[in-house]
N, C-alpha and C positions, 0 to 999 in steps of 0.2 A: 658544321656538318649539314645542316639543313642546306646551304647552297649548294652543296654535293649533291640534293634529293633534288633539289631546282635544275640544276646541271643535267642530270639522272631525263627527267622530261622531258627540259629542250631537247636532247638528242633522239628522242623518240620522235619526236614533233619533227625535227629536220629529216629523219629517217622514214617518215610516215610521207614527208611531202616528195621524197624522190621514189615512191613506188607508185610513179606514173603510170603503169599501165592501168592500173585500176580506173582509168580514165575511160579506156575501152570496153566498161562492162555497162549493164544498165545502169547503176548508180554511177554513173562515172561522172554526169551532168555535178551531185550531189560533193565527190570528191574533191572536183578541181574547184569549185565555188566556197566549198566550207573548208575544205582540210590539205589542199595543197597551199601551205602556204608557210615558208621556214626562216619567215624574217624575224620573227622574236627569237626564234629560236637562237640564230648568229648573232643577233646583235646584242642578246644576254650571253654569250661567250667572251666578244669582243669587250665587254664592261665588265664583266668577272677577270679577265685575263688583267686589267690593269688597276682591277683593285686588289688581285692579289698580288700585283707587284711593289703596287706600294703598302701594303700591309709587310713585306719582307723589307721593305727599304727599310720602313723606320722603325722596327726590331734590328735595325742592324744586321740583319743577313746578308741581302745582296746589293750593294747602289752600284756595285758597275764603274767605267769607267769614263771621261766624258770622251775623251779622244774617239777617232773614226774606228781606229783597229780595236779600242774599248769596246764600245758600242761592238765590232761585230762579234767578238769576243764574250760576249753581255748574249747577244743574241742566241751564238751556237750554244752556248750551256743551257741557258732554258731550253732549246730546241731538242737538246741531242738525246733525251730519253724515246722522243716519237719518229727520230731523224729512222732508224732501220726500219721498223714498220712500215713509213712514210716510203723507203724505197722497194720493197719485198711486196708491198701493194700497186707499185707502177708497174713492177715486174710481170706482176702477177697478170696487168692486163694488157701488156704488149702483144700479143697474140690476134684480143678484138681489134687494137687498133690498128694494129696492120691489117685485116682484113676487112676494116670500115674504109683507111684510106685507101686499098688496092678498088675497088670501087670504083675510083674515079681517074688514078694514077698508073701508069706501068711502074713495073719492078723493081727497077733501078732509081726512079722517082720516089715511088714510097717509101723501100731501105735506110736512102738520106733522110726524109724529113721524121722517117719517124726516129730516127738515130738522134737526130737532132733538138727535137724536139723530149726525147729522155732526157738528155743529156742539159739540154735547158731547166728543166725541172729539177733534175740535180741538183742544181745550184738554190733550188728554192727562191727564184727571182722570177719565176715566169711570171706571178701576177703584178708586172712591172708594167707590162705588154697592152694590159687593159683589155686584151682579146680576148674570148672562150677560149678559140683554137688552140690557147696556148695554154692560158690561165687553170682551163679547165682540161688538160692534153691527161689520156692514161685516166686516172681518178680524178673524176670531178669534184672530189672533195678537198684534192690537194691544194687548191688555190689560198684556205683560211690557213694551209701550213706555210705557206710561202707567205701570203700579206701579214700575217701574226710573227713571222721569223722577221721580214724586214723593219717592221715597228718595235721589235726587240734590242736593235741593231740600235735607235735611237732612243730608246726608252730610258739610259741613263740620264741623257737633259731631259726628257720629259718627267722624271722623277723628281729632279732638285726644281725643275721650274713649278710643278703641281706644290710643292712641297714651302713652296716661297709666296703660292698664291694665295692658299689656302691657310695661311698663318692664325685664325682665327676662327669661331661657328659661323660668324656676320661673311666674311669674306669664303669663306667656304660656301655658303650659299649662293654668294654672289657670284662664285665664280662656274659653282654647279650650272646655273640657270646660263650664263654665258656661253660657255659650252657646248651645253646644249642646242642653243641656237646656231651657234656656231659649225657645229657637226649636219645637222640639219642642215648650212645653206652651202656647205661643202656637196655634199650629197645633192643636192639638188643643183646645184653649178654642174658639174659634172654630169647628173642625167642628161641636160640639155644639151651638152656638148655630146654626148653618146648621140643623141638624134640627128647630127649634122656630120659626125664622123665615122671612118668606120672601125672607131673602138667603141663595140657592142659588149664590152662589161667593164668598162670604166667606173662605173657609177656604182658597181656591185664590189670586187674583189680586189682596185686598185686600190695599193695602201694609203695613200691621200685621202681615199673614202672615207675610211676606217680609223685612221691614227686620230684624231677627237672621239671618240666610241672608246677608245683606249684610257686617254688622256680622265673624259668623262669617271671613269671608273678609278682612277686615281683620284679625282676631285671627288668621290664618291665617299671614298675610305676615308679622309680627310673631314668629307662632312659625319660620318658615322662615328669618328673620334669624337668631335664634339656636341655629338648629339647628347643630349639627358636621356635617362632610361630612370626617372622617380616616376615616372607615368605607371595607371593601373594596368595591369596583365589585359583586363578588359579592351583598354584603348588599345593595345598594341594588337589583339586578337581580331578586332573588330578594322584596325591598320590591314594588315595581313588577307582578312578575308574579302576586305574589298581591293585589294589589288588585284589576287588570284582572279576576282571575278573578272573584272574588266580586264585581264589578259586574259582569261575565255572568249568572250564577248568579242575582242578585237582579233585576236586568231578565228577565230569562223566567219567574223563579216567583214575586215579586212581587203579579201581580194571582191566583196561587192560594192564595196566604195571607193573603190580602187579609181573609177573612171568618173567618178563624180567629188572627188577630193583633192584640193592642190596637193601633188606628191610633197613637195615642201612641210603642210601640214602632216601629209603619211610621217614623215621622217620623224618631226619633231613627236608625235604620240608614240610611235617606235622606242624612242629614246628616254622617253615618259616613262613609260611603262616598263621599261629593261633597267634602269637606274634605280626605281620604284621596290620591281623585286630585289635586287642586289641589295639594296639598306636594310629593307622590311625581315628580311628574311637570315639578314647577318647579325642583325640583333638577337636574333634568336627571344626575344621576349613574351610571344605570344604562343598561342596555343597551338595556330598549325605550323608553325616553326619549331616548336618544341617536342611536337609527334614525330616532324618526322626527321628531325636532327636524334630521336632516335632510332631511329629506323636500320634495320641490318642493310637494308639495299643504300641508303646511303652514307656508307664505308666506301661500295666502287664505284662512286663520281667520280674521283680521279685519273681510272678507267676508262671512261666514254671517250676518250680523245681514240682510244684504240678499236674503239665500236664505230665512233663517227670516220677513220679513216678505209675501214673492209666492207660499211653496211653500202657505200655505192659501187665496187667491184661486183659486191654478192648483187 
């Protein structure tokens, strides 16, 4: 329950960093320097999404199938509670975007592509494309529904392979820290290819980005299996409270280190810190884990998926 109240944040955090106009007030210098900024946000989704998938693996709930049509079969049923929402919000903003690309296009121009470009989204493949234009077409939010659907699609191997890696706490460690690194220079491959091509969100919302973030979180739950919990409530509290802080700390200074930090190292503390809370806090053993896994507001964490798809139309 407590990561439902961590959940519950991020999506404030990513909600707070797309109300860019507050850019344009006095404090706006204040905004875009401390608080636009919704990368922990995403990539505690991306690592929660695949440690709750394999927390159902091995209760035996869902493994999926390995095949292609498995896997896509795998993916539509996690999807399809957000799938109507998901469309009734692109709908909803067809309107602007036909009147942002009539702007630049006549009539008959704009009709096709914005026809086209629904109908892309439909399928939930646009963030295949590695572009905005596309990735982010209608709701810009939609792109984490499309790269989380196609990493769905694969997640059955990625289930038995985590499941085969992590066979042990020694190997579970080892394969966490792996990972890790590994996801990080994915990410970072890919930024540098976005500087030389003209796929300008490759490195953001393509599932290649992202599918180790996932994977990460599988290796995650695994290590959380065999973690000990005979530790005093103290260590676990004093665990907990220094995590939260240092993701304060890295959410507000973040984008001012941004230009003096190898983004490779950005990644790698992104992933630190987003793996970091996911454990800390699925233990539930300390004391602000324990407030607020009581907490009435953390009941509709499961929820925010439908807050985070209407809060960038509104």
């Amino acid at each position: 329950m407590s990561l439902e109240f961590v959940r519950i944040v991020m999506t404030g955090i990513v909600f707070l960093s797309h109300m860019e106009f507050l850019s344009n007030y006095s404090y706006g210098e204040i905004y875009t320097r401390y608080l636009h900024n919704a990368t922990i946000g995403v990539d505690y989704f991306f690592v929660l999404s695949g440690f709750g998938l394999m927390a159902a693996y091995r209760v035996q709930k869902d493994k999926g199938d390995y095949c292609i049509g498995g896997g896509i079969r795998y993916g539509l049923r996690k999807i399809r509670s957000v799938y109507t929402p998901y469309m009734i919000s692109m709908i909803v903003m067809i309107p602007y975007v036909f009147y942002v690309s009539m702007a630049d296009n006549i009539l008959g121009s704009t009709v096709l592509k914005t026809v086209m470009k629904f109908l892309l989204c439909g399928t939930m493949m646009q963030s295949l494309s590695g572009m905005l234009k596309f990735a982010h077409a209608f709701n810009g939010a939609g792109w984490f529904v499309s790269t989380i659907f196609i990493i769905y699609c694969v997640a059955p191997k990625m289930l038995a392979f985590s499941n085969k890696l992590c066979m042990n706490k020694r190997k579970a460690v080892k394969s966490t820290i792996v990972v890790i690194i590994i996801a990080a220079s994915i990410r970072y491959t890919l930024f540098l290819v976005q500087q030389k091509f003209p796929l300008d969100d490759i490195s953001y919302s393509f599932p290649l980005a992202r599918i180790s973030y996932v994977l990460l979180g599988m290796c995650i739950y695994q290590l959380y299996r065999w973690s000990s919990r005979d530790q005093k409530k103290l260590y676990y509290t004093a665990q907990e409270i220094f995590i939260v802080a240092l993701t304060i700390i890295w959410f507000l200074f973040r984008n001012s280190v941004e230009g003096n930090l190898c983004r490779f190292i950005m990644y790698l503390l992104d992933l630190v810190i987003a793996g970091n809370l996911v454990i800390s806090f699925a233990k539930e053993c300390g004391k602000l884990s324990g407030a607020v896994s009581n907490s009435v507001i953390a009941k509709y964490g499961k929820d925010m998926m439908y807050v985070y798809l209407y809060h960038y139309p509104i």
